[in-house]
C-alpha positions in Angstrom: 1.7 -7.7 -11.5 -0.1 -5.9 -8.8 -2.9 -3.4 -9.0 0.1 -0.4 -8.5 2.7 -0.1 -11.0 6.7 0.3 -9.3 6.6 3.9 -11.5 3.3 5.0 -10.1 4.6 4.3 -7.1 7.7 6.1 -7.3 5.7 9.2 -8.1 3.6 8.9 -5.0 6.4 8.8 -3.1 7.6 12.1 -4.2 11.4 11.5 -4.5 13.4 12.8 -7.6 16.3 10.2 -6.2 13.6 6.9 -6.5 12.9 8.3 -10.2 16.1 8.2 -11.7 17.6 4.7 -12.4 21.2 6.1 -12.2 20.4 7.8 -8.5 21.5 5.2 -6.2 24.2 3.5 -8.5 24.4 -0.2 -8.2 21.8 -0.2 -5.7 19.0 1.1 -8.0 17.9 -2.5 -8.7 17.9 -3.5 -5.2 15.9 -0.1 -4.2 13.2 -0.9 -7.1 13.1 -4.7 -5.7 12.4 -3.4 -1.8 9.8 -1.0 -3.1 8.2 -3.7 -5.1 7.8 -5.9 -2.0 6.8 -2.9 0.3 4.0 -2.9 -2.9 3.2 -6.2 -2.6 2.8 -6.4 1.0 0.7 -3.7 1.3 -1.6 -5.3 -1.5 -1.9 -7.9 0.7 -2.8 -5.9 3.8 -5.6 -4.7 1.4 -7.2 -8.3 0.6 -7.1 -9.3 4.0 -9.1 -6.2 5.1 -10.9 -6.2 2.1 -12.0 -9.7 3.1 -11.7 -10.8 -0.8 -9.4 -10.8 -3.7 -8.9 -7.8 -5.2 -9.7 -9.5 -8.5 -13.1 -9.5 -8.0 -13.0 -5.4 -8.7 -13.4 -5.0 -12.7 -12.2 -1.9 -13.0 -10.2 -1.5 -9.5 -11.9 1.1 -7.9 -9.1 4.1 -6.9 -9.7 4.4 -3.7 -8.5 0.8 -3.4 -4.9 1.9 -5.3 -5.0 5.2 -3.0 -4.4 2.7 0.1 -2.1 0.4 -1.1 -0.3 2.9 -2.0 -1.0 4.6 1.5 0.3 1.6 3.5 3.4 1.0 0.9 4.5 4.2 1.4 4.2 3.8 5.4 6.2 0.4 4.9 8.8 2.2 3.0 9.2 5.1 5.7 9.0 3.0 9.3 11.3 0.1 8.5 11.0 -0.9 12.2 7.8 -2.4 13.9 8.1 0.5 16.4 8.6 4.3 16.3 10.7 5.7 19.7 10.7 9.1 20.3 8.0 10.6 18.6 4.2 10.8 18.5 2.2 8.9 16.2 -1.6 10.1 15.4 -3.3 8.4 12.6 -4.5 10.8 9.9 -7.9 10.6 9.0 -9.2 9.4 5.5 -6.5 7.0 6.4 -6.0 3.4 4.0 -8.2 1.7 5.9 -10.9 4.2 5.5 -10.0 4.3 2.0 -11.0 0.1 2.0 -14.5 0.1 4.4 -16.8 0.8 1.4 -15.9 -2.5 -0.4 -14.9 -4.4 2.8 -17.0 -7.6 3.9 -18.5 -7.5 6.3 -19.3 -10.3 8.8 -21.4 -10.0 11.8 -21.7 -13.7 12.9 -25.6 -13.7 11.4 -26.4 -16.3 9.2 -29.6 -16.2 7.1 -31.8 -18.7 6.9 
């Protein structure tokens, strides 16, 4: 199980339809298994900017939820690697800024 539950996530998202189990009909289990991977993608995104597991936080600090569920969200609403027709700016207190405090990071310097 990831750091962000499938309910908590829901509720980010904001959308009465996602909450209810009978919204979508037969699809509701396929909706609840997309979200989960949009989860688990984005938990990856985290580690590999992170630069370590996520396990190593002991309590998981919120800020580090806050993005994954950030970029999960962002999965879930551009399904396509691009975006025609419209202008994208990035928002500031993005997820990534949300991960820099507990990122690793590596200069090339090696103490002796």
């Amino acid at each position: 199980m990831g750091i962000v539950t499938l309910s908590f996530f829901k509720t980010h998202l904001g959308t009465d339809a996602l909450l209810d189990v009978d919204a979508f009909g037969g699809l509701s289990n396929a909706t609840d298994e997309l979200l989960q991977h949009y989860l688990d993608a984005a938990e990856e995104w985290a580690v590999s900017c992170l630069g370590k597991p996520i396990s190593d936080f002991n309590p998981v600090p919120a800020s580090i939820k806050q993005a994954v569920c950030m970029m999960a969200a962002h999965l879930y609403q551009n399904r396509e690697a691009a975006l025609v027709g419209i202008n994208v700016y990035a928002l500031p207190h993005g997820a990534a800024d949300f991960l820099r405090p507990y990122r690793v990071e590596v200069t090339g310097y090696v103490a002796e």
